[in-house]
N, C-alpha and C positions, 0 to 999 in steps of 0.2 A: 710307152709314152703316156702323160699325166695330160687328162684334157682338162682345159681351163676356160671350159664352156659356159659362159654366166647362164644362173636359173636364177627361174622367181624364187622371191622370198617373201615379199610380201605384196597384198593388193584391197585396194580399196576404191570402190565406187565413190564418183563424183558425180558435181550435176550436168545436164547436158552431155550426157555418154563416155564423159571421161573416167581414167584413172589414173589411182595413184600407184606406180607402181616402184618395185624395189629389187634389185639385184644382188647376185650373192658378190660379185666384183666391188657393188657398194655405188656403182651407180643407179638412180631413182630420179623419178621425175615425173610427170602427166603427161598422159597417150590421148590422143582425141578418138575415138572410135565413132561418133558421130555419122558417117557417111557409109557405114555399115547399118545405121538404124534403122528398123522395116522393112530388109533387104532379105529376100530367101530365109533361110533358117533364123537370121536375127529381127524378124517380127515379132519375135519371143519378145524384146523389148518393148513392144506396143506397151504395154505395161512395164511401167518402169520398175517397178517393184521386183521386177524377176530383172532388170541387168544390173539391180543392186545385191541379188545376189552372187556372186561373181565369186569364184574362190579357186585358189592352185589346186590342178591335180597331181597325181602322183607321178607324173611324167615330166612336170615344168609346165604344164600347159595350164590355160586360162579357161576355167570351165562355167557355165551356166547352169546346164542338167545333161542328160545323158546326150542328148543331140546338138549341144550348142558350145562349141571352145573354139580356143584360137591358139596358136604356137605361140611359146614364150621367147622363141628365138626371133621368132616375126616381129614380135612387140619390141623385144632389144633392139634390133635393129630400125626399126620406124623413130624410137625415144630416140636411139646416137646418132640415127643416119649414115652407120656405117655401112658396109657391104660385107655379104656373108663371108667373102672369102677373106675379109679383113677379121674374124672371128672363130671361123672353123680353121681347126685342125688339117692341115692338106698332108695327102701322104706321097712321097714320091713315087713318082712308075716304076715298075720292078721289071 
């Protein structure tokens, strides 16, 4: 079976914690991350300078540096509002 699991494609810092993000489905639109800022690991952004640099890793994930990402499936879903299992592949019981 062919998964048709949207990933990032593209992303871009805005102001106030947001981003611009983009899917390979072709949906895009701006995420608030905001309420993660100066939170545990996302102090990193104390300086903002470092949550501008923000860029996909090789997994679909949304990285900062080696201690700082997020799922890109997290972020899909936050942006549509769907539910995961409105997204994933479900296999039936065997």
């Amino acid at each position: 079976m062919e998964e048709n699991i949207p990933t990032l494609k593209e992303v871009k810092a805005l102001e106030n914690f947001c981003l611009h993000v983009k899917f390979s489905d072709g949906i895009e639109g701006k995420v608030d991350l905001s309420e993660f800022a100066g939170k545990g690991v996302f102090a990193l952004w104390d300086d903002y300078s470092q949550f501008e640099k923000v860029n996909i890793g090789s997994s679909g994930e949304l990285i900062w540096n080696e201690d700082v990402d997020m799922d890109g499936l997290g972020i899909y879903l936050r942006l549509t509002g769907k539910k995961p299992e409105e997204v994933l592949p479900i296999e039936p019981l065997r």
